[in-house]
C-alpha positions in Angstrom: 113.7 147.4 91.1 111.9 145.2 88.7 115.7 142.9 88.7 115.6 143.1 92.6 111.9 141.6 92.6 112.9 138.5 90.1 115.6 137.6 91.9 113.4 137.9 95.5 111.3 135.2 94.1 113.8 133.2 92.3 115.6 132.4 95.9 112.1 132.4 97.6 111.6 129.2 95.1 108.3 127.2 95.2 107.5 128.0 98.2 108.0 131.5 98.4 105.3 131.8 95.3 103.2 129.8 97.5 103.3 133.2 100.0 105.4 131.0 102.2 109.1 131.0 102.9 111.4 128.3 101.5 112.4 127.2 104.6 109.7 127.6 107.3 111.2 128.7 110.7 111.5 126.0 113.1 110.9 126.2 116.7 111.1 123.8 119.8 107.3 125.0 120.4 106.4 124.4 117.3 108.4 121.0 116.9 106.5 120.1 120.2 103.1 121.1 118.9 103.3 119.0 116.0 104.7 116.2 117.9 101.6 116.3 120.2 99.9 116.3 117.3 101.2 113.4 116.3 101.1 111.5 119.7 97.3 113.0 119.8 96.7 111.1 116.6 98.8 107.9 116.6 100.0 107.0 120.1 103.7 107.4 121.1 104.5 104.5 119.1 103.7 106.6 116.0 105.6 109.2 116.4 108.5 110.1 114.2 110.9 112.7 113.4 110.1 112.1 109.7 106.0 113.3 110.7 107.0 116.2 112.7 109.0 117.7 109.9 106.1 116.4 107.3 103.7 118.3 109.4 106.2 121.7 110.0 106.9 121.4 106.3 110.2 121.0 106.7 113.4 117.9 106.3 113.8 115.6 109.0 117.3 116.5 109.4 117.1 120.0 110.1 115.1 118.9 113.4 118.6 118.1 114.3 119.4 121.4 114.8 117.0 121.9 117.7 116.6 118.2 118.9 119.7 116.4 119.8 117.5 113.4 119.5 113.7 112.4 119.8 114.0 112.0 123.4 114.8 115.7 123.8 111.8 116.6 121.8 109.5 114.1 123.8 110.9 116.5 127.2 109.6 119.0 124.9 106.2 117.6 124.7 106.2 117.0 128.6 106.9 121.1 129.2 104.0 121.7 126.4 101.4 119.7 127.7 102.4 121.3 131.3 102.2 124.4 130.3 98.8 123.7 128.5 97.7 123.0 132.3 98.4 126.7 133.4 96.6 127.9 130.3 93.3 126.1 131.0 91.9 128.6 133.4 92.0 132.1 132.7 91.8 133.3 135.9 92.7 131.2 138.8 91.2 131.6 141.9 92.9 134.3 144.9 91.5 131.4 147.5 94.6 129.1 148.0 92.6 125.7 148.6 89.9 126.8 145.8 93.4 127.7 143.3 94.7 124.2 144.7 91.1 122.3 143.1 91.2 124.5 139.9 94.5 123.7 139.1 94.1 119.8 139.9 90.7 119.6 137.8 92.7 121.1 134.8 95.6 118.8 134.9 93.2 116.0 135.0 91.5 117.7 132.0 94.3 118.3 130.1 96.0 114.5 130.7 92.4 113.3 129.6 92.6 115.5 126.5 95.7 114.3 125.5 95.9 110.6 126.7 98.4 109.3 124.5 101.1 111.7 125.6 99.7 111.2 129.5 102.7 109.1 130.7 105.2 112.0 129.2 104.9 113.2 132.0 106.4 110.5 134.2 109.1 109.5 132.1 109.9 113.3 130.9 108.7 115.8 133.7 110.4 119.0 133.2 110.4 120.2 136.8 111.6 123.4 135.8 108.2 124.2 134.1 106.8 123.7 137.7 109.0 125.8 139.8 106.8 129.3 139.6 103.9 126.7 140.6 105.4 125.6 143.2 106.4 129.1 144.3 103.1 130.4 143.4 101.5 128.0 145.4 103.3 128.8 148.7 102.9 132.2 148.3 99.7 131.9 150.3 99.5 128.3 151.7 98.4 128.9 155.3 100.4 126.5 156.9 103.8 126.5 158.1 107.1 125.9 156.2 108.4 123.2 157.7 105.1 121.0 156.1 104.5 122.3 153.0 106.9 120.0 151.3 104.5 117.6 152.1 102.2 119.4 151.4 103.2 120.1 148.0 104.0 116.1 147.6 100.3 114.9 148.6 98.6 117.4 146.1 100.7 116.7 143.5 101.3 112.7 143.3 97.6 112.5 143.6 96.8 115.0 140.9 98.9 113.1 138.7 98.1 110.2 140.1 94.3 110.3 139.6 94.9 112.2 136.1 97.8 109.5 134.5 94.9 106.8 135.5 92.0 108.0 134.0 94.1 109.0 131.0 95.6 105.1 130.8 91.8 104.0 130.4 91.4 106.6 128.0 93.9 105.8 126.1 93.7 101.9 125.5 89.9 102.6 125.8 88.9 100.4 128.4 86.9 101.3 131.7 89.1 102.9 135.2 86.5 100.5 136.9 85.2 97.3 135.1 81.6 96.2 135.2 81.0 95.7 139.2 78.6 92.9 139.9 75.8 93.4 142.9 75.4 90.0 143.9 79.3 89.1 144.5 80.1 92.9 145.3 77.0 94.6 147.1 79.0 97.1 148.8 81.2 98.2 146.3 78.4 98.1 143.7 76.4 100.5 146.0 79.3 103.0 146.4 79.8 103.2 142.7 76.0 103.3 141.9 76.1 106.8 144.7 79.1 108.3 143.3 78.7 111.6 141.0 80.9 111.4 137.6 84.5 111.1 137.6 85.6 114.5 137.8 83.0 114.9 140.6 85.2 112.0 142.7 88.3 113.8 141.7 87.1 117.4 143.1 86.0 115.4 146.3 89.0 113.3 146.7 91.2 116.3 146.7 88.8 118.1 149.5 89.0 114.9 151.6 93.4 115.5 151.3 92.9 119.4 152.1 90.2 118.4 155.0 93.1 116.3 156.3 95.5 119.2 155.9 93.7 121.5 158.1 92.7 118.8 160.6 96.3 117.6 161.1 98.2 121.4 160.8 95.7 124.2 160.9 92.5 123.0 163.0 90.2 126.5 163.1 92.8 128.7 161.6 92.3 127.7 158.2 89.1 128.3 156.8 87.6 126.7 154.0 
């Protein structure tokens, strides 16, 4: 027994007498999370293959074996940071256009907590991540089939929309909307000066698109 128990930490090696195996196991979750980490930290400019398998604890080249390259882990960042999205409510709403506004708000505040890796999801947008939202979504839309892909298309590009923005200012830390001068710009410096905070205007926006929806398909048969 006492041979058997040697040899278990001989082959464990430094790391096994550190509690830890000697080599950790890798996942594409947890490849992802440490590359959002990374993105998070240093932009997508400072990400590397080399500071993923730093931060896992592992070599560089054994990423290989779950990454073909660092574009398949970046699609792998994409499906994280859209899966963080249905994670950020516990307990969406059973109203479809209330659901609809929750789910916006979060993707806005998940692209604005993670602004670096914000335009991930243009360039690496698993759609298969979104399918069961998309199906989930016309489980109970009120209006007719033969709209709802538009439907879909007009919620989404602006959710996206409006989030990738604010998350572009966020990220190169400048202002969505520079300093607005009253004397050359009355009107538009009156507007800004009335409007609640930015995720107020985001939450409004959105009702203005679903007001539109009901004007132009339901009328009266879709309550708010």
């Amino acid at each position: 027994m006492a041979t058997t128990a040697k040899k278990s930490v001989k082959t464990s090696g430094r790391a096994g007498r550190a509690g830890r195996p000697a080599q950790p196991l890798i996942t594409r979750e947890a490849a992802a999370a440490a590359a959002l980490s990374l993105i998070d930290r240093d932009g997508l400019d400072g990400l590397s293959l080399q500071g993923v398998a730093q931060i896992l604890g592992v070599s560089a080249p054994s990423l290989y074996y779950h990454f073909k390259d660092k574009e398949e882990l970046l699609t792998e960042v994409a499906r994280a940071v859209l899966e963080e999205i249905g994670r950020e409510t516990g307990a969406w709403s059973d109203d479809w256009e209330k659901r609809t506004i929750e789910l916006s708000i979060a993707a806005r505040r998940v692209m604005l907590r993670h602004p670096n890796a914000a335009p991930l999801a243009l360039r690496f947008f698993p759609r298969k991540v979104m399918l069961p939202a998309y199906e989930r979504s016309l489980v109970d839309c009120p209006y007719p089939p033969k709209v709802q892909a538009a439907i879909l298309e007009a919620i989404e590009k602006f959710t996206f929309g409006s989030a990738l923005f604010a998350a572009a200012a966020e990220a190169h830390h400048t202002p969505s909307m520079p300093p607005v001068d009253e004397e050359h710009f009355p009107y538009l410096y009156r507007a800004l000066d009335a409007a609640p905070d930015a995720d107020a205007i985001h939450a409004e926006a959105l009702h203005v698109i679903l007001d539109g929806f009901r004007a132009r398909y339901g009328g009266d048969k879709v309550k708010r």
